[in-house]
N, C-alpha and C positions, 0 to 999 in steps of 0.2 A: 504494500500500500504506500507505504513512503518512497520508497524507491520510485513507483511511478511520479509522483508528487516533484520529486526533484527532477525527475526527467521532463515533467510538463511543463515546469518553471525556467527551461533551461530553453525553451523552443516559444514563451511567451515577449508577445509583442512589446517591449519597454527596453530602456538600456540593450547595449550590448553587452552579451551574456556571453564569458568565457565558457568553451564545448567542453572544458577539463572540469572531470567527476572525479570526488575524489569518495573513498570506501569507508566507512565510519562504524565501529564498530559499539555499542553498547555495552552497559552492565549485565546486560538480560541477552547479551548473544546477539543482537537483533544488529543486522549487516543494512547501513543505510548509506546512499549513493544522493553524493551533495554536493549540486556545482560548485566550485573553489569560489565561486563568485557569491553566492551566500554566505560565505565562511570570513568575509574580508574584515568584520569588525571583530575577530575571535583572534584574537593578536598572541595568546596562550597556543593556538592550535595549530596556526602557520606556518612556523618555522618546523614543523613535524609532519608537513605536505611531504610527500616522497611518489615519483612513479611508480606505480603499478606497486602501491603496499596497501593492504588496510590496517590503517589508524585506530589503537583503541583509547576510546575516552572514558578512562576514569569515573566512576562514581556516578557515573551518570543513566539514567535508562531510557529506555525509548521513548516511552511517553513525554518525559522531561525534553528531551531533546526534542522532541516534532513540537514541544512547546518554545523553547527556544530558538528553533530553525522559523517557527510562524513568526517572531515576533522580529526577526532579524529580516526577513523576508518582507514583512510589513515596512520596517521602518530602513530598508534599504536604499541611500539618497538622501536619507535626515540629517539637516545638518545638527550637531548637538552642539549643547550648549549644557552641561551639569550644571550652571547658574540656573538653568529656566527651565527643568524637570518637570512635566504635568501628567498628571491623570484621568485628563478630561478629553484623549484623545479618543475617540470613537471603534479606531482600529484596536484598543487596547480593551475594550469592555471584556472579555473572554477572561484574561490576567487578571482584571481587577477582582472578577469574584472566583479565582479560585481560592482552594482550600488552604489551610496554612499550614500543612504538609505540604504542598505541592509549590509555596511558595517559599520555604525554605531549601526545599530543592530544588527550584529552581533558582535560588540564590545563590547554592555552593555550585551549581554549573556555570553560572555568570562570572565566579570568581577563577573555578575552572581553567572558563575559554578563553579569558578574558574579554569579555564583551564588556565593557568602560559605560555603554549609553543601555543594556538593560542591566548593570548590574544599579546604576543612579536612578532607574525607573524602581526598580525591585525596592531599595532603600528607602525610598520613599514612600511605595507601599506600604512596606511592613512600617516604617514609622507610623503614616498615618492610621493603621488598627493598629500601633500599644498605648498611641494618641490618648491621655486621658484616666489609662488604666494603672494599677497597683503592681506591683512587683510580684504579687502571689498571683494575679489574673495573669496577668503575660506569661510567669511560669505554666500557667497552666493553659492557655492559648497556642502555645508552641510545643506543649506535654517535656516542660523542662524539669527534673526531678529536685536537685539540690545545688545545682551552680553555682556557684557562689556565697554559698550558706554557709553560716559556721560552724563548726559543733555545739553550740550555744543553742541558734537558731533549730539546727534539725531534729534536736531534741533525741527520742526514741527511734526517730528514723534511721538512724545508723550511717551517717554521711563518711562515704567512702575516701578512701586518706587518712585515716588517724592514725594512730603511732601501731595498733593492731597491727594494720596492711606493711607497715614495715619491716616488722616482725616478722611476717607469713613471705615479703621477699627474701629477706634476710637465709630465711630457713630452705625457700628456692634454689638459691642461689648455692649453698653450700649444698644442695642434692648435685645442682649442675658440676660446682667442683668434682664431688665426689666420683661422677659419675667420668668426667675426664681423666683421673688417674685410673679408673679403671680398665677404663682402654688404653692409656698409654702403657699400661701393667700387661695386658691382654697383647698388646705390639712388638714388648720386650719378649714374652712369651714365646709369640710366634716368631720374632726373628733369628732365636736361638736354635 
């Protein structure tokens, strides 16, 4: 389905459209075909163009990405300006109400690809819904558990990092030792 999508895009009437497709690969496997000419404000992505390779991007999954590829597709020719960031663009209705799951992922792909003009869209988004709200409502808006919380704060909850967790590496750590003299004992062994 995307793959056609880039292919129609690449034969529509507007700008001249470089014929070079380049092969993108997803989190989720999913192999998408993207003229290089939609990819120009992914400044992260570019220098990683290679003939005839597919490209895997990172943390990112398909659906994210045909969200990111709309919105670079849409705003292809924009001039930007990060002073003068709006939300009241028409082409953007779609973005504005998705989920905020889906708009914190698509915010680590923005950071990603570097795309500069949807990561300052995205920003602003997400600021204007924590707009107004509490520090426990946002926690809970973005399903963030104890970030920044103190042992104080988190009370009974159990906020991960305390002197515990140091301990439980600590005690890792010298398994991992352990575990290397063993082999090295196991090498002397067999070299003998």
């Amino acid at each position: 389905m995307l793959t056609e999508q880039a292919a129609d895009s690449s034969t529509s009437s507007g700008p001249a459209v470089s014929s070079k497709v380049v092969m993108l690969e997803t989190t989720d496997r999913s192999q998408i075909a993207v003229p290089t000419s939609d990819l120009m404000a992914c400044t992260e992505l570019l220098p990683l163009i290679k003939p005839n390779e597919v490209i895997k991007v990172p943390h990112i999954s398909s659906q994210i990405f045909s969200m990111v590829l709309a919105y670079l597709r849409h705003h292809k020719g924009d001039t930007f300006d990060a002073t003068n960031v709006t939300l009241e663009d028409a082409r953007d209705a779609e973005m504005i109400n998705m989920n905020n799951n889906d708009l914190l992922q698509m915010t680590m792909a923005a950071d990603i690809l570097g795309t500069e003009q949807l990561m300052a869209f995205l920003n602003k988004l997400m600021g204007k819904r924590m707009e107004g709200k509490t520090e426990d409502e946002i926690r809970s808006m973005f399903d963030i558990a104890s970030i920044g919380k103190t042992d104080e704060d988190a009370g009974a909850e159990g906020v991960e990092g305390g002197d515990e967790d140091y301990e439980e590496m600590d005690d890792d750590e010298e398994e991992e030792e352990g575990d290397v003299m063993d082999t090295d004992e196991k090498v002397d062994e067999v070299a003998k």
